[in-house]
ROVEXDREN-413634 format. One record per residue (C-alpha): x, y, z. Coordinates in steps of 0.5 Angstrom, whole numbers, padded with zeros to 4 digits, always signed. Layout:
ROVEXDREN-413634
XYZ
...
***
This chain:
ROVEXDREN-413634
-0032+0027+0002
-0038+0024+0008
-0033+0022+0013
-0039+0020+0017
-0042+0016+0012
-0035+0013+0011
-0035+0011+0019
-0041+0008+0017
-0039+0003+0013
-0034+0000+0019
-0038-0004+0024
-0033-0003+0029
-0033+0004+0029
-0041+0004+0031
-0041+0000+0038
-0040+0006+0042
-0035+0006+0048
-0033+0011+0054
-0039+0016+0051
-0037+0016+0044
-0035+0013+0038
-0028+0010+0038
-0023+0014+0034
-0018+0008+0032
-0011+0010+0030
-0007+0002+0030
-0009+0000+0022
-0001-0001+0022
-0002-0007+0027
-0010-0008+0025
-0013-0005+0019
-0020-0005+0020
-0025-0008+0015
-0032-0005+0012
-0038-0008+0012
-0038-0010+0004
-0031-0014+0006
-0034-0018+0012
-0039-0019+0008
-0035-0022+0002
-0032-0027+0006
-0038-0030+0009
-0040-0031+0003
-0034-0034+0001
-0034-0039+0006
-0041-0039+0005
-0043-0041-0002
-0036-0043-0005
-0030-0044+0000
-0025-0047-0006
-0019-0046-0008
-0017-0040-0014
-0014-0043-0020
-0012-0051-0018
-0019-0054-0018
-0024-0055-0023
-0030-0058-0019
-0035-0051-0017
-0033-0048-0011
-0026-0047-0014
-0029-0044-0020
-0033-0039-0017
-0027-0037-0013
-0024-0036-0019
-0028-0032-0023
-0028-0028-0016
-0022-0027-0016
-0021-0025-0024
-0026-0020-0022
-0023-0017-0016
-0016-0017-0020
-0020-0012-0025
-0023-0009-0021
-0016-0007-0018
-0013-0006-0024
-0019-0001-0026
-0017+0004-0019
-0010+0004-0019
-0010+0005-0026
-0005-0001-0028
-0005-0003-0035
-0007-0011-0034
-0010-0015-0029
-0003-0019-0029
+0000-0012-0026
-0004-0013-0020
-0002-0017-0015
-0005-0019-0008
-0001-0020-0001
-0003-0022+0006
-0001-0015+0007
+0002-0009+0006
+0009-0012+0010
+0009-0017+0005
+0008-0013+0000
+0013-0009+0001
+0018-0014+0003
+0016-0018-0004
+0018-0011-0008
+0025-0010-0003
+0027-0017-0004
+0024-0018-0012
+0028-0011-0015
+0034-0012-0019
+0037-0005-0015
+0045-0003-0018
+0049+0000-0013
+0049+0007-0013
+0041+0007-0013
+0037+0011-0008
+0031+0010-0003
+0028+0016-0001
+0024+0015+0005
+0022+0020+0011
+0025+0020+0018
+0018+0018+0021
+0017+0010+0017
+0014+0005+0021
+0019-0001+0022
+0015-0005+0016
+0017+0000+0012
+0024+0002+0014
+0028-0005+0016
+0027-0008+0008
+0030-0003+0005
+0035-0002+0012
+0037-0010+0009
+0037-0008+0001
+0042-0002+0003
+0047-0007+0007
+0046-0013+0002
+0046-0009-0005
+0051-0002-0004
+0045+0001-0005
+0044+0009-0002
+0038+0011+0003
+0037+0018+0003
+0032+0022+0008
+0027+0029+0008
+0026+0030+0015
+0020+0033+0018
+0018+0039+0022
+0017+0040+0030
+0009+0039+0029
+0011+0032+0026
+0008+0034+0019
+0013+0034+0012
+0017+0040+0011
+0015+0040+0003
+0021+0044+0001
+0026+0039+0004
+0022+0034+0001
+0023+0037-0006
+0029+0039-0005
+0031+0032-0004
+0028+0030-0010
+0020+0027-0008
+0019+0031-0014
+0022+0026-0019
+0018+0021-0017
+0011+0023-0020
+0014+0028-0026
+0020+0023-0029
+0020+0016-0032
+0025+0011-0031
+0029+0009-0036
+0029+0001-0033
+0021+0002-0033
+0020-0001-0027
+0014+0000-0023
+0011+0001-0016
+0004+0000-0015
+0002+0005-0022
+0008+0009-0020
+0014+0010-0025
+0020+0013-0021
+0027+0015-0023
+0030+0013-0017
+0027+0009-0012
+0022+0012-0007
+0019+0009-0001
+0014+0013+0003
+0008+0012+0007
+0001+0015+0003
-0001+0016+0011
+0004+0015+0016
+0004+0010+0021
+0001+0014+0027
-0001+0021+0025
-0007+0023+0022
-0004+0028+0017
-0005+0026+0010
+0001+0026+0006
+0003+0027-0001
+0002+0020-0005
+0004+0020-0013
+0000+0019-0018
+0002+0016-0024
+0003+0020-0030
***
């Protein structure tokens, strides 16, 4: 991976300050655009500012068609089965409310998370444990901030990338035998993190 040309693409990471270029880690509270995402939506308030699915007149159409590409385009990355598996939101907060609030979970049921989860990804699942009986479990991390992988296999982190869940549910083109909620990057830290990958 060219970490250098991937910096390249981001025209906030270019402008030089304090002798150097900046090193930003807020993406919890801003998340840096690339040029090819900047450029995408000058283009769209530009040639076709319509409104997806609800117009027939050609700025909705274009966008439409925009949209069903982009869909596509997701679906074919994460691996999901069909576009229609692929749902976007305004961000990653509402996209985890939208799961915690959208789940049929039983009481009983478990959510494993980590003990260092930004609070967009901690106070959703707090709320789905006092409002439906459901169990929270933590692994804990060492000294040097970074996950103790034997806690977290003991814990059952395995289980979310080897088992399948009988209820076939799915979070992001990941199956789990019971609920898992964990950050690929933790909020802050810039250690990367186990993700699971569907199987």
């Amino acid at each position: 991976m060219d970490v250098q040309k991937l910096r390249e693409d981001f025209p906030a990471l270019s402008v030089n300050r304090g002798g150097g270029p900046p090193i930003y880690f807020d993406s919890a509270c801003v998340t840096l655009r690339p040029r090819q995402v900047i450029d995408k939506v000058i283009e769209y308030y530009e040639q076709y500012p319509g409104c997806h699915g609800r117009t027939t007149h050609y700025f909705g159409r274009r966008t439409t068609e925009e949209y069903v590409t982009a869909r596509k385009k997701v679906q074919r990355y994460i691996g999901a089965r069909k576009p229609e598996e692929v749902v976007f939101t305004k961000n990653t907060t509402e996209g985890i409310n939208i799961v915690a609030r959208g789940v049929s979970f039983r009481p009983g049921e478990e959510i494993l998370s980590s003990e260092m989860e930004h609070t967009s990804n901690l106070t959703p699942w707090q709320i789905v444990s006092a409002e439906k009986g459901v169990k929270r479990r933590f692994f804990p991390y060492r000294k040097d901030l970074t996950f103790d992988m034997p806690s977290m296999k003991r814990s059952g982190w395995s289980m979310c990338i080897t088992s399948r869940t009988s209820r076939g549910w799915s979070i992001p083109s990941v199956r789990f035998a019971r609920w898992h909620m964990i950050t690929a990057l933790s909020w802050l830290w810039t250690e990367r993190r186990p993700q699971a990958t569907r199987r």
